[in-house]
C-alpha positions in Angstrom: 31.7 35.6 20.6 31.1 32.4 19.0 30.2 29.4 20.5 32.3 26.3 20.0 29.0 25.0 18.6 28.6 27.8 16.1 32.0 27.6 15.1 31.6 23.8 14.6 28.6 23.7 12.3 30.9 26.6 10.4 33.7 23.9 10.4 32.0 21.3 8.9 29.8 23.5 6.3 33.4 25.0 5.0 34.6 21.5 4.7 31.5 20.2 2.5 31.6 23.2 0.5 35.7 22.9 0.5 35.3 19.2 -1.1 33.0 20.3 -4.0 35.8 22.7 -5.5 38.2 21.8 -7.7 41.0 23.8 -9.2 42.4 23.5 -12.6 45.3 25.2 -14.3 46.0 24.8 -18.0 49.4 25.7 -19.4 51.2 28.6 -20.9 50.9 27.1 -24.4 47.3 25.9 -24.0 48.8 22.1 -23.8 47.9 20.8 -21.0 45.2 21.4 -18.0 46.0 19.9 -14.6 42.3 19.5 -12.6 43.0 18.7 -9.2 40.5 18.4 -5.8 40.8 19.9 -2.3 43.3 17.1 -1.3 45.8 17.7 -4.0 44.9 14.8 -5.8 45.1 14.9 -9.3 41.6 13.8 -10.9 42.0 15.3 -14.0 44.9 15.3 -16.5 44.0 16.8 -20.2 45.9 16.9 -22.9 44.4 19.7 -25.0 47.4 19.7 -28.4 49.0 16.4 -29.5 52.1 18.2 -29.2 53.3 16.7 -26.6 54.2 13.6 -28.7 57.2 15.6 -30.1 58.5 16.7 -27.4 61.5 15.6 -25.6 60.4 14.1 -22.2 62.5 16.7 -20.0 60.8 19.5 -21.4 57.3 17.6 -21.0 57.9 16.5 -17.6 58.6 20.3 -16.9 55.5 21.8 -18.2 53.8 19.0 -16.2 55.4 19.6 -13.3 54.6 23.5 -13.9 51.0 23.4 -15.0 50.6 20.7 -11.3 52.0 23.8 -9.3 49.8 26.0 -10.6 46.2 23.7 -9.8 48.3 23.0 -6.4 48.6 26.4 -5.9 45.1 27.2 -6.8 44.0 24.6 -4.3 45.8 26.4 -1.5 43.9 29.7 -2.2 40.6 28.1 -2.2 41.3 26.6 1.1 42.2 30.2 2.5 39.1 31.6 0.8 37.2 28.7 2.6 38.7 28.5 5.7 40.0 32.0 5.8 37.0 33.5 7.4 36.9 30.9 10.0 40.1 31.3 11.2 39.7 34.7 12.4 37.7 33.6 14.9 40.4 31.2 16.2 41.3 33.6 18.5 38.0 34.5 19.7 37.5 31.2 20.4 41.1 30.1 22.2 40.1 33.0 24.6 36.8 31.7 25.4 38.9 28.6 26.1 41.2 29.7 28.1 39.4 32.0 29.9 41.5 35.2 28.7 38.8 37.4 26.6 38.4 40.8 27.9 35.2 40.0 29.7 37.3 37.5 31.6 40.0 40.3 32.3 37.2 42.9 33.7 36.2 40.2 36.3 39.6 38.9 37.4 40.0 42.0 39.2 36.4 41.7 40.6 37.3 38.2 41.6 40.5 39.3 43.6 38.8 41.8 45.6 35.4 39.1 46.3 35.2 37.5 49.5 36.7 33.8 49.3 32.8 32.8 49.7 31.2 34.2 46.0 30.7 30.8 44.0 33.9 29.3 45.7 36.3 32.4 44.2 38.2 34.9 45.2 41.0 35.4 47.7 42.1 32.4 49.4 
């Protein structure tokens, strides 16, 4: 089981490593990339064509909005690839917590049958 200071120092080295990534998506026609950090903000916006000059501004706006998806999307699966691991100890941890892991279940019983006298347990 991990302890809540294990899981801690895991926290915060997934959330250094979580603010050095980026994620970028350029799109379908090679137009435009879309570079965006692990907050969703956009910090990079590159036009890679000048053809975007021609184009009518509905159908710009849409490939903008697509191509932002995409990084934001991209953004989302790093933070599962990050934090993913993590999580699966979640429950490991909320047990621990609440005192409901399985070691905590084997002495229940013990602790129903002690005599009210064993560290202040048992039946009242």
């Amino acid at each position: 089981m991990v302890t809540l200071r294990e899981q801690h120092d895991r926290i915060e080295a997934a959330k250094a490593d979580l603010a050095s990534r980026t994620s970028s998506a350029t799109s379908a026609d090679r137009m435009v990339t879309v570079t965006m950090d692990a907050q969703n903000s956009v910090v990079g916006l590159k036009f890679n064509t000048t053809r975007y000059r021609s184009m009518p501004p509905e159908q710009l706006a849409r490939v903008l909005l697509e191509v932002l998806g995409q990084a934001r999307q991209g953004v989302a699966d790093t933070v599962a690839e990050v934090f993913g691991p993590l999580m699966d100890q979640r429950g490991d941890l909320r047990a621990a917590m609440t005192g409901t892991t399985e070691v905590d279940k084997i002495f229940s019983e013990l602790w129903k049958d002690a005599p009210s006298d064993v560290f202040g347990r048992g039946r009242d």
